[in-house]
C-alpha positions in Angstrom: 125.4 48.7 99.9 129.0 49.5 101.5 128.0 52.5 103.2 130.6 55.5 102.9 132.5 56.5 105.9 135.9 58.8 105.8 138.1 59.8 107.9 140.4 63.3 107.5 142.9 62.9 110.4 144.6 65.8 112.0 147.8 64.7 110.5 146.6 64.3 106.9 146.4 60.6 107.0 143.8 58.5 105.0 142.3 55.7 106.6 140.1 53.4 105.0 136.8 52.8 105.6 137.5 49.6 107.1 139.9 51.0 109.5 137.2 53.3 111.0 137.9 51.7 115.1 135.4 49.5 116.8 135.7 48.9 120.4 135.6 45.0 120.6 138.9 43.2 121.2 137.2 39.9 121.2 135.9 39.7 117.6 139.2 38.4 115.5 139.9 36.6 112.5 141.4 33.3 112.3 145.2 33.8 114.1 146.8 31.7 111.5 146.7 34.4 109.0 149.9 36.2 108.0 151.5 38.2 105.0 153.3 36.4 102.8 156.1 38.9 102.5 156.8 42.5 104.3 159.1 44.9 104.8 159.4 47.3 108.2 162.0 49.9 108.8 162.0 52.7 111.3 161.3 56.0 109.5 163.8 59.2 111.0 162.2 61.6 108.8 160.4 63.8 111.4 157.2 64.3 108.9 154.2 65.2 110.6 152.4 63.3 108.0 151.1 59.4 108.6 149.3 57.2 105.9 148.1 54.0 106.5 145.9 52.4 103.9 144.4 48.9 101.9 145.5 48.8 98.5 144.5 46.5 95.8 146.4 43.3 94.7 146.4 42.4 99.0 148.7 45.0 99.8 148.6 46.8 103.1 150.9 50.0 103.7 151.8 52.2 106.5 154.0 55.3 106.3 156.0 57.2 109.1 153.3 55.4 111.7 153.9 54.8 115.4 153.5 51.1 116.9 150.3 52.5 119.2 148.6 53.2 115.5 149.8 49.5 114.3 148.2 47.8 117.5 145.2 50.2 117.4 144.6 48.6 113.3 145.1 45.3 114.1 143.6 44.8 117.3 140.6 47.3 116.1 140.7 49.3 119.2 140.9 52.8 120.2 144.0 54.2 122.0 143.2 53.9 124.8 141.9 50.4 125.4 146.0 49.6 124.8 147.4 49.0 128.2 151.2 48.6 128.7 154.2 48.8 126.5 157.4 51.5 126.7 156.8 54.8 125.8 158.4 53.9 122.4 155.3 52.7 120.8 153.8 55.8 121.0 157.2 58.1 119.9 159.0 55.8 117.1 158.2 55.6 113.4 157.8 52.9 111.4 157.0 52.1 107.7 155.6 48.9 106.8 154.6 47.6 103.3 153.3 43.9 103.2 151.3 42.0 100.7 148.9 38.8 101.5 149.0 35.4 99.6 147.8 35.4 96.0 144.0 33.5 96.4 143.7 35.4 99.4 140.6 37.6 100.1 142.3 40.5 101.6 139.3 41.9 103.8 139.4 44.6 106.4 139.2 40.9 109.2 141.9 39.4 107.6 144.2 42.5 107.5 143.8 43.0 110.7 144.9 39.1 111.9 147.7 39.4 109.2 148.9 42.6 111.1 149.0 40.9 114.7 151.0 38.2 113.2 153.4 40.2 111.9 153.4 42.5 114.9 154.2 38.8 116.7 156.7 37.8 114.6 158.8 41.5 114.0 158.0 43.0 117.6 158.0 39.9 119.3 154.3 40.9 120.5 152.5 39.2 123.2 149.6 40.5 124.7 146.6 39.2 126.2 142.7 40.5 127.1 140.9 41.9 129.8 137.9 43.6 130.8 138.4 46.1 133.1 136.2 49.4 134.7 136.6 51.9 133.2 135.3 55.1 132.8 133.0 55.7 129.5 130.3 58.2 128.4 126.7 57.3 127.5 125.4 59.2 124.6 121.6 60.7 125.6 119.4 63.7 125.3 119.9 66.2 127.0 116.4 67.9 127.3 113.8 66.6 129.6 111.0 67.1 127.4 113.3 64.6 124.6 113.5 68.0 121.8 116.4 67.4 119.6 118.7 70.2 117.9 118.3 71.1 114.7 121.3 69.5 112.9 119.8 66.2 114.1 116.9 65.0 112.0 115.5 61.6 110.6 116.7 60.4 107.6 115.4 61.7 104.4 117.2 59.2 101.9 116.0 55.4 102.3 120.1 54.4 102.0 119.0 50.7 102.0 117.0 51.1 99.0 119.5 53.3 97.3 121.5 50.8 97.8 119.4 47.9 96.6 119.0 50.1 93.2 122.9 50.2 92.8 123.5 46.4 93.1 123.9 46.4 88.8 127.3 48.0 89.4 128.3 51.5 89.2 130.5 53.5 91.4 130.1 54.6 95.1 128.4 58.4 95.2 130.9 60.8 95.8 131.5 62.4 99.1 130.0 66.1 99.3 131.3 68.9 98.6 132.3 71.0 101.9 128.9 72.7 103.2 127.2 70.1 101.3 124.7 67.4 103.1 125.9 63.6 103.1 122.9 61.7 101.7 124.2 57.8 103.2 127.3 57.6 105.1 129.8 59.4 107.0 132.4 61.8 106.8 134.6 62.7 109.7 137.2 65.9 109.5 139.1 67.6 112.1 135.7 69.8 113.7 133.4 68.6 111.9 131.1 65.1 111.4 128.7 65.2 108.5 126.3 61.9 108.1 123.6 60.8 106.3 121.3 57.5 107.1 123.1 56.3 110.3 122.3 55.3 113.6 122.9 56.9 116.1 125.2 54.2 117.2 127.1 55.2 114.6 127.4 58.7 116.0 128.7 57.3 119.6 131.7 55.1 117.9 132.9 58.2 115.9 132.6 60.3 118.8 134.8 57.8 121.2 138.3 58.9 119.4 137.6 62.5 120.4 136.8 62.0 124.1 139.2 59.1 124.8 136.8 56.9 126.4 134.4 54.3 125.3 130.9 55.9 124.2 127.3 54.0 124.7 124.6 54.9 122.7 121.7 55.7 125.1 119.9 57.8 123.2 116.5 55.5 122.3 116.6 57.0 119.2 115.7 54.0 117.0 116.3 54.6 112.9 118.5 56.3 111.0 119.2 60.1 111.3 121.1 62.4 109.5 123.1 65.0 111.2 126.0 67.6 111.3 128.4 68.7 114.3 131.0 71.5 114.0 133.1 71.9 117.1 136.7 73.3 118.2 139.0 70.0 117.1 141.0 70.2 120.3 142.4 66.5 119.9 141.7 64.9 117.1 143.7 62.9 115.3 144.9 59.1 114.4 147.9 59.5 116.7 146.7 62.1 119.4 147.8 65.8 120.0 147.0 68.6 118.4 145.5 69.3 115.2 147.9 69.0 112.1 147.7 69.8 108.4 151.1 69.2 106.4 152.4 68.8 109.3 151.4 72.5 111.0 148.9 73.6 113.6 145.2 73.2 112.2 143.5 76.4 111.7 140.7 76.6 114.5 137.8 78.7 114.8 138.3 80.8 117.8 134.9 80.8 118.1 133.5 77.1 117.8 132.4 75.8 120.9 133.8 72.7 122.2 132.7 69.3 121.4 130.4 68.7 124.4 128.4 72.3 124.3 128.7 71.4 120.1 126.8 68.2 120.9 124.0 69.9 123.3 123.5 72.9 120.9 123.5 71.6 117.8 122.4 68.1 118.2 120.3 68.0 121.1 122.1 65.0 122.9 125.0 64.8 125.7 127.6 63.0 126.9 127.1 61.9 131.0 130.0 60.5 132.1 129.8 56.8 134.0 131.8 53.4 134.4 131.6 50.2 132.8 133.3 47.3 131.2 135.5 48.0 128.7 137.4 45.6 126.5 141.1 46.2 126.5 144.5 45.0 125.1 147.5 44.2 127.5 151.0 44.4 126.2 153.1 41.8 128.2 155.9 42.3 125.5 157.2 44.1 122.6 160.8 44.7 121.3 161.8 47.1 118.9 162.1 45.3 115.1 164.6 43.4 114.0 166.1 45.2 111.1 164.8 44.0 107.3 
C-alpha cells in the first residue's frame, strides 16, 4: 500500500507525497533522463504563494518557486545540505512547467533526474558531492526509566494488512478531519504532525525541515507507532521564514510550546544535539536562465 503522507507548507504550497525530502544525495536515477519539452520564466509577481506538484500525463509544474526549492526537489535534500551558489537562488522566482516523454514512467526518481538535467541545461548547473561534519540531532527518550508521552503510542491499525485488503482497487482513505486521528500515514501542517503506523524513523525525517539539521532516529523504538505533536510553527515552511497563509503571517498559539519542549511533553522523546556525516550538495555553478 502507498502509505499517505501530506505536507501543508507555511506558504500554502502542495507538495506531493513523493516530494516529502530524504537526506541521501547519493541515491539518483539514471542521469540521462530529461523532459522532453519545458518552459521556465522568472515570475515578478511578489505572491507569497508557491506550488510545486506531479501531475498526470508526465507533467511536472512549479509556480512562483525559488531555485533553493528546485535543487532541494531534484537533488532530494533538505536546505540546508545545499552548499554554495549566489544569494539569488534563494530570492528569485521562477515558474517551470515541463512534461516527460510519452512511454515514460514518470515516478517521483525519474522526476527528480529529469529536474537536474534541466537545472543543467537552463542554469548551467554544476555541482558535485561531499560528506562533510556537520552538526545533526539524534532523536531519543528523554526519560531514564524509557516512559513515553502520551501522544506516542503503538500502532493500533495493522496498515500492512489494510493495505494488503485494498490491493482489488479502490481509492486511498481520506486524510482526517482536523482533531481527527490518522489511521496509516502522515500528515504534516504548520504546528502540528499527525501519524498513524510509522516508524519512528519516519518521525525523525519530518522533523529535520523544522530544526535545519539532519535528524537520527535513536530512539530503539522498533514498530510502528502512532502519534500527534502540536508545537509553536516558528519556521516552517518549503522555502524558510515565517509562517504564511495566502501569503500573511500564520496565526500562532501564543501559548504552544516550542517544538523541542512539544517533543518532551507530549511525546516523551528529545532531540540531543551531536556531529556526524552528512551528505551534501556543492554548487560550483549556476547562472540565471536563459530566457524561453
Amino acid at each position: 500500500m502507498r502509505r499517505l503522507i501530506l505536507m501543508a507548507t507555511a506558504c500554502t504550497a502542495f507538495v506531493t507525497p513523493a516530494f516529502l525530502p530524504g537526506v541521501s544525495v547519493r541515491a539518483q536515477a539514471p542521469a540521462a533522463a530529461a523532459f522532453e519539452v519545458a518552459s521556465v520564466k522568472p515570475n515578478k509577481s511578489g505572491d507569497g504563494r508557491v506550488m510545486v506538484g506531479m501531475q498526470p500525463g508526465g507533467r511536472f509544474n512549479a509556480s512562483n518557486v525559488p531555485l533553493r526549492l528546485l535543487l532541494r526537489q531534484a537533488f532530494n535534500v533538505q536546505d540546508f545540505q545545499i552548499v554554495g551558489g549566489p544569494d539569488w537562488i534563494g530570492s528569485d522566482r521562477f515558474d517551470v512547467i515541463a512534461k516527460a516523454p510519452e512511454g515514460v514512467e514518470f515516478t517521483a526518481d525519474v522526476m527528480r533526474s529529469m529536474l537536474r538535467s534541466l537545472l543543467v541545461e537552463r542554469f548551467t548547473l554544476a555541482f558535485h558531492n561531499e560528506t562533510r561534519d556537520m552538526p545533526v540531532y539524534a532523536l531519543m527518550k528523554a526519560r531514564t526509566d524509557g516512559k513515553l508521552g502520551t501522544k506516542l503510542t503503538p500502532a493500533t491499525v495493522d496498515c500492512a494488512a489494510l493495505g494488503r485488503g485494498r490491493r482489488g482497487g479502490g481509492p486511498p482513505p481520506a486524510p482526517p478531519q482536523p482533531g481527527q486521528k490518522m489511521d496509516c500515514g502522515m500528515m504534516i501542517g504548520p504546528g502540528r504532525l499527525n501519524a498513524g503506523g510509522m516508524p519512528m524513523s519516519n518521525l525523525a525525517t519530518a522533523l529535520a525541515p523544522q530544526v535545519g539539521r539532519i535528524v537520527l532516529d535513536k530512539t530503539e523504538l522498533m514498530g510502528n507507532y502512532d502519534f500527534e505533536l502540536s508545537y509553536a510553527p516558528e519556521a516552517i515552511g518549503s522555502v524558510g521564514g515565517p509562517p504564511l497563509l495566502n501569503g500573511g503571517p500564520l496565526p500562532v498559539d501564543p501559548n504552544a510550546p516550542n517544538l523541542f519542549t512539544a517533543l518532551q511533553e507530549q511525546l516523551g522523546l528529545k532531540l540531543d544535539s551531536q556531529r556526524g556525516p552528512v551528505d551534501v550538495v556543492v554548487i560550483d555553478r549556476i547562472e540565471q536562465p536563459v530566457a524561453d
